[in-house]
N, C-alpha and C positions, 0 to 999 in steps of 0.2 A: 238451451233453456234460459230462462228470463223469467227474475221473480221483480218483483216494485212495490214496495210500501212507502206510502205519503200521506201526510199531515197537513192540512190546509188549514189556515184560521183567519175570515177580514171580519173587520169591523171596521166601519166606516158614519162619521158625522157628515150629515151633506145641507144643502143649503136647500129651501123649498119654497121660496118666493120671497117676496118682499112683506114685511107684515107694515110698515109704515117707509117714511123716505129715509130712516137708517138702519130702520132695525129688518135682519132677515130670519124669518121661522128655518126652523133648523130639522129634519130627520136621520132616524138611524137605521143602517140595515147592519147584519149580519150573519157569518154563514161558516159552517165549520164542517170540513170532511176529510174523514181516510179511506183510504182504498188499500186491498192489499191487491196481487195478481201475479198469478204464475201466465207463464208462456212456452210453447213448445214447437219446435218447428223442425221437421226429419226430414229429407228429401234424397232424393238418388237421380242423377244423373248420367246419361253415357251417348253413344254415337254405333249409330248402325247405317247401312246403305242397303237401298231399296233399287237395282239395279242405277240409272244415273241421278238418284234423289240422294240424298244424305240427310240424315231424323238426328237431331241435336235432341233427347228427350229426355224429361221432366218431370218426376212422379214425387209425390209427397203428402205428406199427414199433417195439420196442423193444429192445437188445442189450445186452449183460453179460458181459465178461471177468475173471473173477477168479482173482487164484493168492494162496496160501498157503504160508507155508514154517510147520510149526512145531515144536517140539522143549519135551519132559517128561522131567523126573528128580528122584526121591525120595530120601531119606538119613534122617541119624537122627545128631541133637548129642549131647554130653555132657550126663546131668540136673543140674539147676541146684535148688539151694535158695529157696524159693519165696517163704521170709520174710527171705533174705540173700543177694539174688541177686548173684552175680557176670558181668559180661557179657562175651565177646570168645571166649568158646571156639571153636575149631575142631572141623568136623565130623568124626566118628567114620566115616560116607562118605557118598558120594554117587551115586547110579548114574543112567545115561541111559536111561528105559526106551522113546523117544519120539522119533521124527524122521522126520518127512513133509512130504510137498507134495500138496498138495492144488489141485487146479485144474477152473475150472465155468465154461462157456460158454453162455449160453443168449438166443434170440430170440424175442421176442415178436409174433404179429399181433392187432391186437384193432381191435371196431367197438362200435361204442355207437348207442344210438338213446331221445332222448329226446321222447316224443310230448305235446302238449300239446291237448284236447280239452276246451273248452266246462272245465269244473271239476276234470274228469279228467288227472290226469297219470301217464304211463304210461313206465316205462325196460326194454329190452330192450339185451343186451351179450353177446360172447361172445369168447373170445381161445386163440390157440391159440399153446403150448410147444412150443419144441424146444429139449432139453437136451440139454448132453454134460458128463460128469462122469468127471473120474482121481483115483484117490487113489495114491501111489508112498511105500510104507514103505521109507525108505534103510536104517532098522537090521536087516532082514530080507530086505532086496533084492526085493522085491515090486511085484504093482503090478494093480490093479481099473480097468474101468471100465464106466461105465453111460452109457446112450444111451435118452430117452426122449422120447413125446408124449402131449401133455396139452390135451383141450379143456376151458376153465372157460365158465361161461356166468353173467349174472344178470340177476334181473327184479322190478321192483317196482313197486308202484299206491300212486297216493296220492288223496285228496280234498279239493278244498279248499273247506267251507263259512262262508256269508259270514259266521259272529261269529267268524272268524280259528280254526278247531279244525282239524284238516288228519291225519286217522286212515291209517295206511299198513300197508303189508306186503310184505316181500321173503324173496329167495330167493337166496344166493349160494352156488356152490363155488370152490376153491381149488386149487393146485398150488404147493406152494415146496420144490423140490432143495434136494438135503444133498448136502456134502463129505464128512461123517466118514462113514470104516470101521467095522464091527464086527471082532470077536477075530482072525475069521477071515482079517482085510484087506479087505474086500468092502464095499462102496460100498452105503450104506445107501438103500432106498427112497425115494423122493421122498413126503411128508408131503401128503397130502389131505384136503381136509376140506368141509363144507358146512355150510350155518347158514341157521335161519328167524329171520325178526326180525319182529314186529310191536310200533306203538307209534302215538302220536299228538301232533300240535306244534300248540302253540297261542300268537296272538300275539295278546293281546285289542287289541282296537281302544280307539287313543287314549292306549294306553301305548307306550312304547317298549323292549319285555321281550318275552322268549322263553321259554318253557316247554316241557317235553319228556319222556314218559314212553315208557320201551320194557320188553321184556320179551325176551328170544332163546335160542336154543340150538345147538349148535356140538357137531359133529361130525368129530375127528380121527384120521387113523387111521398109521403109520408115523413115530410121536414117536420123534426119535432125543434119549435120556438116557443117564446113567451116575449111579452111587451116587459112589463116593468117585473123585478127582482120576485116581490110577492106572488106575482099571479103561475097561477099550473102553465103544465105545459099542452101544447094542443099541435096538431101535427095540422100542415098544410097541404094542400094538396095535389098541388106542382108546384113546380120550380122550373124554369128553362133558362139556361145560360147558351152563351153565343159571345163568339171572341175570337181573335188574332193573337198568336204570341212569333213573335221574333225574336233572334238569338243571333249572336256571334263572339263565337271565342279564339283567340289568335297569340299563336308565342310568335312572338315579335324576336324574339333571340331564343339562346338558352338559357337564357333567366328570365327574363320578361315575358309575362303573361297578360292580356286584355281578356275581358270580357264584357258583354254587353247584353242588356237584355228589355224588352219593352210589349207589355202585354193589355190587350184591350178587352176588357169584357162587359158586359152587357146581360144581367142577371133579373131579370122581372115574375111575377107570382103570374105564371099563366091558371093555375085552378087556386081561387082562394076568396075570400071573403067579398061582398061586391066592392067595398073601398078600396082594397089591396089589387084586386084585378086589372093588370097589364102595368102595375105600378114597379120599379126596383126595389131591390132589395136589400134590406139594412146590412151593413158590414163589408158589402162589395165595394172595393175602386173599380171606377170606370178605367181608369190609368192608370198603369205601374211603370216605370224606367228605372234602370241601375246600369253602375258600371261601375267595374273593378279590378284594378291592377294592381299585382303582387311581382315582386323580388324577387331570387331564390343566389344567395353567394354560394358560388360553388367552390371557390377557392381562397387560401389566404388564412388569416387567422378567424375572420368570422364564417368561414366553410359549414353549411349546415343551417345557417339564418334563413328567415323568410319575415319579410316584411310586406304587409298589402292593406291597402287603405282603399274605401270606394263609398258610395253614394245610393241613396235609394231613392225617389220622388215617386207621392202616393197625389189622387188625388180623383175626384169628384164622389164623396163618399156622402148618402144621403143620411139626412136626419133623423126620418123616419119611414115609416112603411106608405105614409098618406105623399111621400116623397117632398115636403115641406120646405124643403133647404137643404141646400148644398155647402156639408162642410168644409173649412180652407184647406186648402194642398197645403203640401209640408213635405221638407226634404233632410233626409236623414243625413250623417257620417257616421261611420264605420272604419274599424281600423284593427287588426290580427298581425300580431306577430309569434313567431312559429321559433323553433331549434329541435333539430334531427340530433340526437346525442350519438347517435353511432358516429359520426366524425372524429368525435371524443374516447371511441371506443366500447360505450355500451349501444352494439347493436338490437335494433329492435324500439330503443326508449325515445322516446321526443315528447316535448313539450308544448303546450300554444298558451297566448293571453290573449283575448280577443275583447274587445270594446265595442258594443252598440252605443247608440245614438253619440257618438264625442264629444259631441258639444254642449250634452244635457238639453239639448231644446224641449221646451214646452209646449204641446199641440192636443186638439183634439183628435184621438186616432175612430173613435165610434159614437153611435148610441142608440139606445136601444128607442127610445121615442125621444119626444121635445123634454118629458121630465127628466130622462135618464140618459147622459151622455159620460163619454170616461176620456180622461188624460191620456195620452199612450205612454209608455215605459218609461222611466228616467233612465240616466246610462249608468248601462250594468257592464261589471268590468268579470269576467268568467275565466280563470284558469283552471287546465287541466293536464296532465300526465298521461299520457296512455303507450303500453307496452306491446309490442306485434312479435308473433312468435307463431 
């Protein structure tokens, strides 16, 4: 079981053109939400044989309560001089255009079947949705709901021959509910989708490395988006993705770890607006590459250490949906250092600090059109403690 309560609150002053050659008009947005959410997840596992077959099998319940509370409102500051700014001004106003609650219930059945035959191995699954979904706009006194079911299924074959090559092919669809309303207040369709994957994994014999090449394509259809902060949200009406991901991870020793990874995807509005049609789609890289190599001492007085540093490069992400501009690539550092305290004697405890972006770089990671683009993350430094028992 899993419960989560969170507290969100931005407010943000943004810049909204030029009103003369120093001064820039200025706008406001802001947005504020909690969510509480339990979560529930039962399953049972075991193994039977069906004369020379062997059923690895998977049966489970799964549940989800979740409410939202949240609240939007836009404004517009005094313009500010751009080469002599002055700061502290009060807003010229501010308005509430946003406040709802939004609440989603949903059960899961599902069974899985993984069959295991002489070289053959063979996975059959299937899980069936029951959703219920309210959306209750306070600032309009309103209120939507949807009630829905949904069977997913998937299935995939692999082979495993003896110099470690193992070629596959699968078959999955999908089902994931939405809370948001469109303009109209109405409880947006539940998002569907399905995807063919075919690839192949290879572990050559006598290394201890993994290699992996796939190819897929992804079908979705009830994308719920919006362009700029203010506007509802409206569901589109496909989506097709289509990509390459390559992978390789390799211990180079007993301590030294490699990995590598570099994925090509290809994301365009096959059913959508006549503008948006055949165009990509916001927020996707065409390009992703990383690599990451970690430490681990195994002996000595730092026994238990783990130190790992690596690299991420993003890049051909579009501007907007009319695909206007191609914003700049931009290459991350990264950097995690670990300690297993059971060396020290309490079993079970260890510790990480892990740092995104290291060097604080500056970039544009999105945006939603030409008005509305965002900074990506400054470097966030995250320790945590976690106990195994």
């Amino acid at each position: 079981m899993r419960y989560l309560h969170t507290k969100v609150a931005l407010n943000q002053v943004y810049a909204a053109g030029w009103l003369n050659e120093t001064a820039l008009n200025r706008g406001y947005s802001g947005s504020g939400e909690k969510m509480s959410a339990i979560a529930l997840d039962n399953q049972l596992d075991g193994s039977v044989d069906t004369g020379e077959i062997n059923h690895r099998l998977l049966v489970g319940i799964d549940y989800q309560d979740r409410s939202n509370h949240t609240t939007g409102y836009y404004g517009a500051f005094p313009p500010i001089d751009a080469f002599n700014p002055v700061y502290g001004a009060q807003p010229d106003y501010i308005t509430l255009y946003s406040r709802e609650k939004h609440k989603l219930r949903q059960t899961g059945y599902y069974l899985q079947d993984q069959m295991s035959w002489d070289r053959w191995r063979f996975t059959l699954g299937g899980r069936y949705d029951r959703v219920s979904v309210s959306n209750i706009d306070k600032l309009h006194d309103s209120r939507s709901d949807l009630d829905k079911n949904n069977v997913s299924t998937r299935a995939a074959l692999l082979y495993l021959f003896d110099n470690g090559v193992a070629p596959y092919l699968s078959y999955s669809t999908a089902f994931t509910p939405t809370s948001f309303a469109d303009e109209n207040g109405n409880v947006l369709e539940p998002m569907k989708g399905k995807q063919w994957e075919a690839g192949v994994k290879y572990e050559p014999l006598g290394w201890n490395s993994q290699f992996s090449a796939a190819v897929y394509r992804i079908n979705q259809t009830n994308i719920a988006t919006k362009e700029e902060p203010t506007d509802p949200y409206r569901s589109i009406g496909e989506i097709e993705s289509k990509g390459v991901e390559l992978e390789a991870i390799s211990h180079l020793s007993d301590s030294v770890r490699l990995q590598a990874a570099y994925t090509y995807t290809d994301i365009r509005y096959k059913k959508s607006s006549p503008q948006e049609q055949g165009k990509r789609a916001v927020y996707a890289p065409r390009n992703q590459a990383s690599a990451w190599l970690s430490y681990d001492v195994k002996s000595g007085l730092l026994e238990g250490l783990t130190l790992g540093s690596g690299i991420r490069y993003v890049n051909g992400v579009t501007s907007d949906r009319l695909n206007t501009h191609t914003l700049p690539s931009y290459t991350l550092v990264d950097m995690v250092v670990g300690y297993d305290l059971s060396s020290i004697g309490l079993n079970g405890l260890s510790a990480q600090l892990n740092v995104n972006n290291l060097t604080d770089k500056r970039y544009v990671a999105a945006c939603n059109s030409l008005s509305y683009c965002y900074f990506g993350a400054e470097r966030s430094i995250v320790g945590s403690v976690s106990w195994a028992f």
